[in-house]
N, C-alpha and C positions, 0 to 999 in steps of 0.2 A: 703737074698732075700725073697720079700714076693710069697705067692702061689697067683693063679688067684684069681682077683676079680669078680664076678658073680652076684653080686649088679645089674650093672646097664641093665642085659641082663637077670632080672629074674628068674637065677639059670638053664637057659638052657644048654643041653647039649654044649658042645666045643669039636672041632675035630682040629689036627692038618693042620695047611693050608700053612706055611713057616716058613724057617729058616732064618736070616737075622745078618749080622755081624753090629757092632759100628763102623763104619770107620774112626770116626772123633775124640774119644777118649780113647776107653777104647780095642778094637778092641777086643773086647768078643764076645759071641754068644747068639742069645736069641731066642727063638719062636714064632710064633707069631699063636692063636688060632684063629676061628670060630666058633660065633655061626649064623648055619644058618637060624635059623629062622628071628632074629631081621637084622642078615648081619654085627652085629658090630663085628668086628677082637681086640683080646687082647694079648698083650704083656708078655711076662711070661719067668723068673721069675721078679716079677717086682721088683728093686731095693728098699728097706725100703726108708719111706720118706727122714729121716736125713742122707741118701746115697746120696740121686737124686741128690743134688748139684754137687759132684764130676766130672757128666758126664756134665757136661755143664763146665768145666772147661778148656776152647780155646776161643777162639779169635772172633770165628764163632759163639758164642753167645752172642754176645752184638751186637746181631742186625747189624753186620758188622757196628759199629758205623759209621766213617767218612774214614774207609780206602778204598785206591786206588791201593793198593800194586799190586795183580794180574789184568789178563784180566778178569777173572771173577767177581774180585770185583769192577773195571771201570762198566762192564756190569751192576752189580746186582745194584747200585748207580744210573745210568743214568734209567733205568727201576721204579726205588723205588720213585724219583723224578714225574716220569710221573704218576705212583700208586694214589701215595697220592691225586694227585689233581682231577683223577677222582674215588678215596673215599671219598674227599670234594665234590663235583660233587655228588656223589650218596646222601649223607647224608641232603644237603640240599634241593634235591629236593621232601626231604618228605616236606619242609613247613610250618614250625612249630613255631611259636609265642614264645614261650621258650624254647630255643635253647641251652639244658641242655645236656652235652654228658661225657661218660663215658667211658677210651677205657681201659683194661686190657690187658696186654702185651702192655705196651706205648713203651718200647725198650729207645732207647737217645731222644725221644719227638716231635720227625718231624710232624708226624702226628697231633696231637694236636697242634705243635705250627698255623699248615695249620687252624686247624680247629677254634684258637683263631681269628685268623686274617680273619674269614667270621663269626667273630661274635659270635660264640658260647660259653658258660659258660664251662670252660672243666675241667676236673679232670680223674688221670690216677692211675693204679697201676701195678708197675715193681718191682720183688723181686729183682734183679741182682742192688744189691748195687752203681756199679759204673756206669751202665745205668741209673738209677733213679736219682741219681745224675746230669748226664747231661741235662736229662731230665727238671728237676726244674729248671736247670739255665735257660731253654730254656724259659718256660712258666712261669717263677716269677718273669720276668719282669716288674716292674710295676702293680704288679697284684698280690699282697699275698694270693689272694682268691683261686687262680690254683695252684694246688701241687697234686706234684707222692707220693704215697703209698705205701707201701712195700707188703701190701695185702687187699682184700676185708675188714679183720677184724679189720687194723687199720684204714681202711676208715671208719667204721662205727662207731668204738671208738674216732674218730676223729669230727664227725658231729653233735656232742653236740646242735649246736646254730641251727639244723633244714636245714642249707644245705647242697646242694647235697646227700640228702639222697634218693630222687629219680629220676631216669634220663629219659627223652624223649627218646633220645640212649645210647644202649653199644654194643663198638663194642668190638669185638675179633678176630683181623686175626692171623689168624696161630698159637692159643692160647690153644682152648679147646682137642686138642690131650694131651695137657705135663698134665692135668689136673690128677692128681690123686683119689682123692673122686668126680667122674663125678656125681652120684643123687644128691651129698650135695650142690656140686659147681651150677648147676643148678637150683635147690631150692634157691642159694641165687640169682642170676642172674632176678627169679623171682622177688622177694622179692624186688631186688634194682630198677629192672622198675615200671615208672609210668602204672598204668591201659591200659593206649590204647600208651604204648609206643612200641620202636622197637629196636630189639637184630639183631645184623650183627656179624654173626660166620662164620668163612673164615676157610676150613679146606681141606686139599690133598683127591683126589677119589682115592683110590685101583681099583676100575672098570677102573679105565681109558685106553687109549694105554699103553702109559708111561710104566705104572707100570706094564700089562701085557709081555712087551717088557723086559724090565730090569727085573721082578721077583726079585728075592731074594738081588742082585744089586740095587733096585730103591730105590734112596737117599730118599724119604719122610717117608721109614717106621721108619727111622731113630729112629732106635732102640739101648736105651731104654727111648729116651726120649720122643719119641710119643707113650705113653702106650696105646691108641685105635687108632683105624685106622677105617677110618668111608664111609659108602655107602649115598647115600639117603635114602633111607628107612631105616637105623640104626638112621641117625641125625633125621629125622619127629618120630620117635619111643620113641626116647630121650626124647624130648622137649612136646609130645603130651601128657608124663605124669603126665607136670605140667601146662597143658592145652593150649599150645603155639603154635599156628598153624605156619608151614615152610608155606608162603605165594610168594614164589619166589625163584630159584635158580641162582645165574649167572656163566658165567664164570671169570676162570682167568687165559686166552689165555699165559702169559708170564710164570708164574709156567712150562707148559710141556719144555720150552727149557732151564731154569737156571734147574730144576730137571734133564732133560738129561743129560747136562752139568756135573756136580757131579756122575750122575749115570753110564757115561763113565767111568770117572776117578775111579769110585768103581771096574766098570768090568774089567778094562784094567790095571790098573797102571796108567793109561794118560787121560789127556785132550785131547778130539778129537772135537773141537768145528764145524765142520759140519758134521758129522754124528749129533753130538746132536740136532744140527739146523734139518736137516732130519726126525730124531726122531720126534722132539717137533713140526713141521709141520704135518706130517702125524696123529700124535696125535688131535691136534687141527682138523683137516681136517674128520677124522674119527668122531670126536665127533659131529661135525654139523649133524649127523644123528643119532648117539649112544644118544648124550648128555649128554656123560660121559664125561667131562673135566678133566684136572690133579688135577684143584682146584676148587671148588665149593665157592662164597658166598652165604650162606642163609638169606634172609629176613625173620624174624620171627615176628610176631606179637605176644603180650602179650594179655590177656583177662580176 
């Protein structure tokens, strides 16, 4: 296990802020630090890189590919369907003449195939072998130009002939938590936007209800494969260092009830699916004045 990384928080002090177990695989214990000036929360001990894979070794990480098995994954399915199309929805109403997009963490490619079929030039990068796989079959239809990645670095050893080396957008929902080199990964994130393009990071609030409510129980800290755990002012703090202004936050109202959901089932042993309902209402309810949501998308703008 590695010790804290202090990189991306400037070597500020860290104070203990929660204990939180692995529910989903390895059911160990980890902690999870504070520093309060920047607000970004870190995970510790962090698993060695060529560890991290282990914990993502279930089912519930391939993006819940195409299963229906429980009531929660009918749920999470019928919700993800409605997602996508207003992230198609959101994406296109920036307007844009070349309509280059870039989503990391593609998962089995739904998203992307959404976002081929209104037009856009798209390319993806997904480590999880057999998602990336699905992935391609989706979007290489007819279209050799679209292909999943295994990472940033074979995409850009792959761009030889000058495309998609720079993108109008890159999105990342529910991506930049697992990220482990967070300055490096962002400097390239840089790097791969056009000048006056735009970065969409979708990432769980610790401030929120939710996570208040549940504490040590709340499914998003989901430790240890979300090694930061991020506020607003940690994500504007992040991104301001490589001059990227957060130009918008939204919500993502359905996060607080599939997160209670999970987060019952951590405290309880059980699925309680209306308390969760409960929960992820009052959450959502609460936040119209807080404006602490479960889940945050950030629009960023490049410069």
């Amino acid at each position: 296990m590695k010790q804290i990384d202090t990189s991306p928080i400037n070597n500020n002090e860290l104070k203990p802020y929660i204990t939180c177990k692995d529910y989903t695989v390895s059911r160990e214990t980890f902690s999870i630090f504070i520093d309060e000036k920047s607000e970004l929360l870190v995970t510790t001990p962090r698993p060695e890189d060529n560890q991290l894979g282990k914990y993502y070794e279930s089912e519930d990480y391939i993006s819940h590919s195409n299963t229906n098995k429980t009531f929660i994954d009918k749920i999470y399915q019928r919700v993800r369907n409605y997602t996508i199309k207003k992230k198609v929805k959101l994406i296109n109403s920036f307007n844009l003449e070349n309509k280059t997009i870039l989503d990391i963490g593609s998962g089995t490619g739904d998203f992307l195939l959404a976002c081929k079929k209104n037009g856009w030039q798209v390319a993806g990068v997904e480590p999880n072998e057999k998602a990336k796989s699905i992935a391609n079959s989706k979007i290489n239809q007819k279209d050799s130009n679209s292909k999943i990645f295994e990472s940033i670095e074979s995409l850009q050893a792959n761009a030889q002939n000058g495309e998609h080396t720079k993108f109008d957008v890159i999105t990342m929902w529910h991506v930049l938590e697992h990220v482990p080199n967070l300055n490096e990964y962002v400097s390239s994130l840089k790097r791969l936007l056009k000048p006056d393009g735009t970065l969409i990071v979708a990432v769980p609030n610790y401030k929120s209800f939710d996570a208040n409510h549940y504490k040590e129980f709340w499914a998003a800290y989901d430790v240890p494969r979300h090694l930061w755990h991020f506020s607003k002012k940690s994500i504007e703090g992040l991104f301001d260092k490589e001059k990227m202004k957060v130009i918008k936050a939204l919500p993502m109202k359905f996060d607080s009830y599939y997160v209670s959901l999970l987060s019952e089932k951590y405290k309880n042993g059980k699925s309680n699916v209306f308390k969760a309902f409960f929960i992820g209402l009052k959450s959502n309810l609460t936040a119209k004045s807080s404006k602490e949501y479960s889940s945050h998308i950030y629009i960023i703008k490049n410069s």
